[in-house]
MIKEKOL-226860 format. One record per residue (C-alpha): x negated, y negated, z negated; residue number from 1; residue in three letters. Coordinates in pm, whole numbers, plus 32768, in hexadecimal, padded with zeros to 4 digits. Last residue first. Example, Ala and Ser with C-alpha at 12.3 -4.5 7.8 and 13.67 -1.06 7.14 Angstrom:
2
> east, north, up, nr, rest
> 7AA9, 806A, 7D36, 2, SER;
> 7B32, 81C2, 7CF4, 1, ALA;
This chain:
244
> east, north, up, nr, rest
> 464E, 0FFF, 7478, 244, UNK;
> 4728, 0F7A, 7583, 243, UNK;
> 4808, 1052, 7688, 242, UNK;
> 4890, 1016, 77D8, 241, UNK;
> 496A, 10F0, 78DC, 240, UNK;
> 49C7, 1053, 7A05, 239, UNK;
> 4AC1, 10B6, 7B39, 238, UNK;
> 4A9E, 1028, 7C73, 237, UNK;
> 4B50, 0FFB, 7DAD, 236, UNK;
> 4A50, 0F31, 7EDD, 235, UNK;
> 4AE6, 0E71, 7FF9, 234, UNK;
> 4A91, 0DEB, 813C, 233, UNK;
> 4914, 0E3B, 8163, 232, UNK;
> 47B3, 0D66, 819F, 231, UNK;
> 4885, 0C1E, 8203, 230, UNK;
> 486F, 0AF4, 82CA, 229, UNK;
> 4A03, 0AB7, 82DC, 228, UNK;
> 4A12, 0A2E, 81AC, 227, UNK;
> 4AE5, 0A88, 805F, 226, UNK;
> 4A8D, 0BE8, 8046, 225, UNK;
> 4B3F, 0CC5, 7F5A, 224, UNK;
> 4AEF, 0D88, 7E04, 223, UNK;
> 4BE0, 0E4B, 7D72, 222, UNK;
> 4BDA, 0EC3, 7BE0, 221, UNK;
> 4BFB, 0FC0, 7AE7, 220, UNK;
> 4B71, 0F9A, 7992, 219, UNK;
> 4B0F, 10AB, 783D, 218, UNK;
> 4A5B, 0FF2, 770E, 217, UNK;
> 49AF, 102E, 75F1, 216, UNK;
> 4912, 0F65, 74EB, 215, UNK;
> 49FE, 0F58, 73CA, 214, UNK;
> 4AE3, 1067, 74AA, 213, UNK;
> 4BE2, 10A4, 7578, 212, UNK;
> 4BB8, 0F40, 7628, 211, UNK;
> 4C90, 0F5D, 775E, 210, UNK;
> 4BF4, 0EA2, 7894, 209, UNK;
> 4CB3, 0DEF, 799A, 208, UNK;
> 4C4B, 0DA8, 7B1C, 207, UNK;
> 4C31, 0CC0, 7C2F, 206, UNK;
> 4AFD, 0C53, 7CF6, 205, UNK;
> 4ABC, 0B37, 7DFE, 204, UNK;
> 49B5, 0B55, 7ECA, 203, UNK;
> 4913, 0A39, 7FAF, 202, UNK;
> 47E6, 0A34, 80BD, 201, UNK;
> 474D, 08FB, 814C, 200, UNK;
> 46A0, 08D6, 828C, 199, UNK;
> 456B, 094E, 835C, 198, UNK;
> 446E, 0867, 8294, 197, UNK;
> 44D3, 094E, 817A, 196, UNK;
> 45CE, 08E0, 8073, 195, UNK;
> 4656, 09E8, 7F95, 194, UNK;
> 4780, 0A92, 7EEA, 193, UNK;
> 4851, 0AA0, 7D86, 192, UNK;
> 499A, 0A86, 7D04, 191, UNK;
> 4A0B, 0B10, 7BD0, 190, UNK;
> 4B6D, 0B3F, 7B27, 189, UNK;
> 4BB8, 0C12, 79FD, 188, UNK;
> 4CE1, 0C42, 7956, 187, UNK;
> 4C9E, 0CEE, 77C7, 186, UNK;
> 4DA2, 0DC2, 7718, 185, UNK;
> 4D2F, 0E73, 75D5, 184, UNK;
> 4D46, 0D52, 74C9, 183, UNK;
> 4E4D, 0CAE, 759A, 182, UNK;
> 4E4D, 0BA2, 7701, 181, UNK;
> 4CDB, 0B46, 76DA, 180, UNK;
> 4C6B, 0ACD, 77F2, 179, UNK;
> 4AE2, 0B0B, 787D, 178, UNK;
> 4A8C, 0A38, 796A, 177, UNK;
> 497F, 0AAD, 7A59, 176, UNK;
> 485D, 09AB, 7B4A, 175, UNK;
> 477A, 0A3B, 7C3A, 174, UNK;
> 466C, 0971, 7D63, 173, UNK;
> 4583, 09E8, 7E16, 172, UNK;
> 447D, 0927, 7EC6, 171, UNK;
> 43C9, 096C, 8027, 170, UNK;
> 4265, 08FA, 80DA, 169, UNK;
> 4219, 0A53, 80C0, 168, UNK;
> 40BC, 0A29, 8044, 167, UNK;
> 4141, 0907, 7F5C, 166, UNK;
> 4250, 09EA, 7EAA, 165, UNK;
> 4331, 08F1, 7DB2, 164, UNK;
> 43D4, 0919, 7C9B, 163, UNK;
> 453B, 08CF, 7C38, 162, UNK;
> 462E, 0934, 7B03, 161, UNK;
> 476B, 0906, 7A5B, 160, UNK;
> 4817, 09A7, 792D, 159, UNK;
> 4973, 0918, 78C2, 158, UNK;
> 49E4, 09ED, 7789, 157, UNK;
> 4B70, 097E, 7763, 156, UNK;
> 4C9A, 0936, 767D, 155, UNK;
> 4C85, 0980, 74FE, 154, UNK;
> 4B65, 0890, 74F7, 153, UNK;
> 4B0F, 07E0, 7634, 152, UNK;
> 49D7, 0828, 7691, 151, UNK;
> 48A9, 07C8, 7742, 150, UNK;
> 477A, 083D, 7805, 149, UNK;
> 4657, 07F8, 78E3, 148, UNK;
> 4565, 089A, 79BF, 147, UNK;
> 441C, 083B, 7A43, 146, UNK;
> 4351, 08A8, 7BBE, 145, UNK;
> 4212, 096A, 7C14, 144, UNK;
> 41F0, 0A44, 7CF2, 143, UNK;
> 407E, 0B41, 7D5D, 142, UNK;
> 40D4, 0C2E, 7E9F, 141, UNK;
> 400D, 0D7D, 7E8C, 140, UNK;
> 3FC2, 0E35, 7FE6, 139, UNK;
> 3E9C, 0F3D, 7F98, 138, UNK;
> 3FA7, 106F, 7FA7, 137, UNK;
> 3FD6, 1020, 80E5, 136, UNK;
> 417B, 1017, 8110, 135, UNK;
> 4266, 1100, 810D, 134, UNK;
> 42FA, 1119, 7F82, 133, UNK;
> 4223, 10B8, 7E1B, 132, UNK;
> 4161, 0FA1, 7E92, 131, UNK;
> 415D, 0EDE, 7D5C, 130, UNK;
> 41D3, 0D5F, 7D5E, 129, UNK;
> 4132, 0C80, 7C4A, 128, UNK;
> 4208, 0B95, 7B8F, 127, UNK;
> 41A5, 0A62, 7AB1, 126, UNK;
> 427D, 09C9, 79E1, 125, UNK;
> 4322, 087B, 7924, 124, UNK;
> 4410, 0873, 7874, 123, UNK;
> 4538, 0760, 77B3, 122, UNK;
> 45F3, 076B, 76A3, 121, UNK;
> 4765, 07E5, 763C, 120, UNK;
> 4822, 08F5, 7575, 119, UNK;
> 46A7, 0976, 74E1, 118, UNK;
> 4701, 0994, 736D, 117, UNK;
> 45FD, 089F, 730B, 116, UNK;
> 461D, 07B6, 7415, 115, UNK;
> 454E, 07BE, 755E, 114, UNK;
> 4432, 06E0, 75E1, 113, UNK;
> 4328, 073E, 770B, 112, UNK;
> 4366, 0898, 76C2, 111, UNK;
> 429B, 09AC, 7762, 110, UNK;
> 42CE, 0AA0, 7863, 109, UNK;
> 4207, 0B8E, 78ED, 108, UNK;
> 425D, 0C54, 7A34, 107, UNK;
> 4222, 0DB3, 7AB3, 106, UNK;
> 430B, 0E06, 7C1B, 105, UNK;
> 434A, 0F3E, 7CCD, 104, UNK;
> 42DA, 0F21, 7E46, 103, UNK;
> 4375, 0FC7, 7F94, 102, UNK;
> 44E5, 0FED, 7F3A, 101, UNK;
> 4565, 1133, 7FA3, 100, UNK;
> 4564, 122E, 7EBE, 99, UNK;
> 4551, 118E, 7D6C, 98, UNK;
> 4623, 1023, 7DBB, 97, UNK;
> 460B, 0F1D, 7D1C, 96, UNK;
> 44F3, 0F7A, 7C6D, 95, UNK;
> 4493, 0ECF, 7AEA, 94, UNK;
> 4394, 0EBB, 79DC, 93, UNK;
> 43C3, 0D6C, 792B, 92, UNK;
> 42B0, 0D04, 77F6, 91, UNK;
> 42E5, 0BF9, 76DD, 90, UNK;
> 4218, 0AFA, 7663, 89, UNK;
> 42F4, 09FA, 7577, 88, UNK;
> 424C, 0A90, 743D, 87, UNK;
> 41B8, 0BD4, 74A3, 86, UNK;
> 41E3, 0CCC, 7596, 85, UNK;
> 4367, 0CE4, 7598, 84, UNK;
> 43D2, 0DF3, 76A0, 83, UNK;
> 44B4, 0DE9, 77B5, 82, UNK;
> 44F1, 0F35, 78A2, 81, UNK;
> 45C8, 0F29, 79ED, 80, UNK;
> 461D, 1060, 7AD6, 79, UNK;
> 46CF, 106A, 7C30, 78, UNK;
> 4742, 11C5, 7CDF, 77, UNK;
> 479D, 1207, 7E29, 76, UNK;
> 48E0, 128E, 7F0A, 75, UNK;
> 48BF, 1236, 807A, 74, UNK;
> 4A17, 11AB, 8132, 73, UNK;
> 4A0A, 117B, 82D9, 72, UNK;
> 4B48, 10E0, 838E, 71, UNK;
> 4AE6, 0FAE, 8351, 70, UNK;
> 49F5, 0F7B, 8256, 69, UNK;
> 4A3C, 1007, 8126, 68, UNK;
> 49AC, 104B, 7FEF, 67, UNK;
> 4A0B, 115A, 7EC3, 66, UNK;
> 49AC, 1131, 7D5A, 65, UNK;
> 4912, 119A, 7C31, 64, UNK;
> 4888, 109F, 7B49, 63, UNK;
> 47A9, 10BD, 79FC, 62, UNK;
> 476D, 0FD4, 78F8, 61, UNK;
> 4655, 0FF5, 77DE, 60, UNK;
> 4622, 0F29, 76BD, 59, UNK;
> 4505, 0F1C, 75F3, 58, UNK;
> 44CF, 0E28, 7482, 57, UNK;
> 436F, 0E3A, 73E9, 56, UNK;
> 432A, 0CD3, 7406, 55, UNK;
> 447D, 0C06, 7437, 54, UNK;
> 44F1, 0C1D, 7591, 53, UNK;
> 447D, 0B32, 76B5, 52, UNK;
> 4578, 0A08, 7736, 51, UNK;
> 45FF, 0A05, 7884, 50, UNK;
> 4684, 0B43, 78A3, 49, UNK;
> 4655, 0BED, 79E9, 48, UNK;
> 47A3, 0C17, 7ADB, 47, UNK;
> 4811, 0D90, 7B03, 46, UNK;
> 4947, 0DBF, 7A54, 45, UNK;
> 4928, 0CBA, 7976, 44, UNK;
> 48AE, 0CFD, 77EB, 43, UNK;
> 49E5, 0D2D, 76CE, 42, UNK;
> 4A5B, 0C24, 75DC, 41, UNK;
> 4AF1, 0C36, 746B, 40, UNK;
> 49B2, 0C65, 73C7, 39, UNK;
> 495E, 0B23, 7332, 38, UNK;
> 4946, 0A39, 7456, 37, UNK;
> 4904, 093A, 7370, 36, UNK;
> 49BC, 07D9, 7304, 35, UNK;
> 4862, 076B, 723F, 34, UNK;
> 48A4, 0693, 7141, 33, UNK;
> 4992, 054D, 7174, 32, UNK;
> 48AC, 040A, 71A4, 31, UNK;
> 4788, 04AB, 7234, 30, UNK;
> 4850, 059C, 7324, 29, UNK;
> 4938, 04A8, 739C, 28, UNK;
> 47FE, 03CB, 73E3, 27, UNK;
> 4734, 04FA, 749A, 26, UNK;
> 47BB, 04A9, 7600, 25, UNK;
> 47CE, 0339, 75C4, 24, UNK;
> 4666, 030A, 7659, 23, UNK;
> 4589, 021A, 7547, 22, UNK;
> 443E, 0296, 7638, 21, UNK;
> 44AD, 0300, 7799, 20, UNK;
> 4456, 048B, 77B8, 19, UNK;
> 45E1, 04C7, 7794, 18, UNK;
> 4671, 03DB, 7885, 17, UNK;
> 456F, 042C, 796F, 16, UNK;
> 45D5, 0595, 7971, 15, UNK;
> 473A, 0536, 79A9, 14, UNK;
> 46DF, 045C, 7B01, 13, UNK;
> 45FA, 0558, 7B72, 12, UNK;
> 472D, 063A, 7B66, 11, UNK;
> 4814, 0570, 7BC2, 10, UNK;
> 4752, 0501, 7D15, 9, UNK;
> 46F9, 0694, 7D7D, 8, UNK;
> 4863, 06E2, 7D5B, 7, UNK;
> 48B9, 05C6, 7E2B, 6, UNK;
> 47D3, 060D, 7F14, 5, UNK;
> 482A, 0780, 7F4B, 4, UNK;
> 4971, 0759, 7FF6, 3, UNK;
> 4918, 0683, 80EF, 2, UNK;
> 47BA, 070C, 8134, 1, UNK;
């Protein structure tokens, strides 16, 4: 767990920060008005956001890609839908992968604290694991786990998450930062994995979206292993995401 520790640490230790009463994450926001996200940033490839969407907003992302594992590449399809529920409540459809991956995911998120126009706060959520793929169609797994976020206006969207699957004995773990280099050029970088009581697994992704719209977006992107416990080598991507 060499790698994931430290991830796991800072991000407990940035969630704290927040939830503490007085924290200094809000103070430049008090004193100086809201810095906001406006509409200048697009979502991660395929990390979850860590703050719901106002009620009545959807977005949808979709990812092609291709995996490989030696000398072996499949082609599959992942999918991820975010909806705003209510005030702070939002809801998270997602499948990492359509053909292949054996449960599709329905979560709930709500906001612990956020600021008005959403660039930072912290999450909390609950996550229940839909067999959807080769397993008994009675096996559900129940997580739980929070998210956080921050940004750094005209620079970067940093959205991190962690929950936690008690049956398994496992947690997963996904962070993104989204740059902004332009108004239609975006680098993306996101590193996710988990820790299971048979070792840690890391992934590092790559990529860069164009904005070609208000709130659309077209991405390619390569996704590596960083350990050698592993489920595949590499995946290529594309993305296409849209808001409404």
């Amino acid at each position: 767990m060499r790698i994931a520790n430290p991830i796991i640490a800072s991000f407990l230790f940035l969630i704290t920060s927040y939830a503490l009463p007085g924290s200094p994450a809000f103070a430049e926001e008090t004193e100086h008005g809201d810095h906001g996200m406006g509409d200048m940033f697009v979502h991660p490839f395929l990390a979850h956001m860590a703050l719901p969407d106002k009620p009545g907003e959807v977005s949808l992302r979709i990812s092609p890609f291709q995996q490989r594992e030696g000398e072996s590449a499949v082609q599959d399809l992942s999918f991820h839908i975010e909806a705003g529920l209510l005030p702070r409540l939002g809801l998270h459809i997602r499948s990492d992968a359509v053909k292949t991956e054996s449960y599709s995911e329905i979560m709930l998120m709500y906001a612990l604290v956020q600021s008005q126009s959403l660039s930072r706060g912290v999450g909390i959520f609950g996550q229940l694991s839909l067999p959807t793929g080769s397993v008994e169609s009675n096996t559900y797994k129940g997580l739980f786990g929070a998210s956080v976020r921050e940004t750094i206006p005209d620079v970067v969207v940093i959205d991190a998450n962690s929950h936690v699957n008690l049956k398994d004995k496992m947690a997963e773990y996904e962070s993104s930062f989204v740059f902004k280099a332009s108004d239609k050029f975006y680098p993306t970088v996101e590193v996710r994995g988990e820790i299971t009581e048979d070792g840690t697994t890391a992934y590092s992704l790559l990529g860069l979206k164009f904005r070609v719209a208000d709130e659309m977006a077209w991405g390619v992107g390569y996704q590596f292993a960083l350990t050698d416990k592993r489920e595949y080598d590499s995946q290529l991507l594309g993305t296409f995401g849209i808001a409404f």
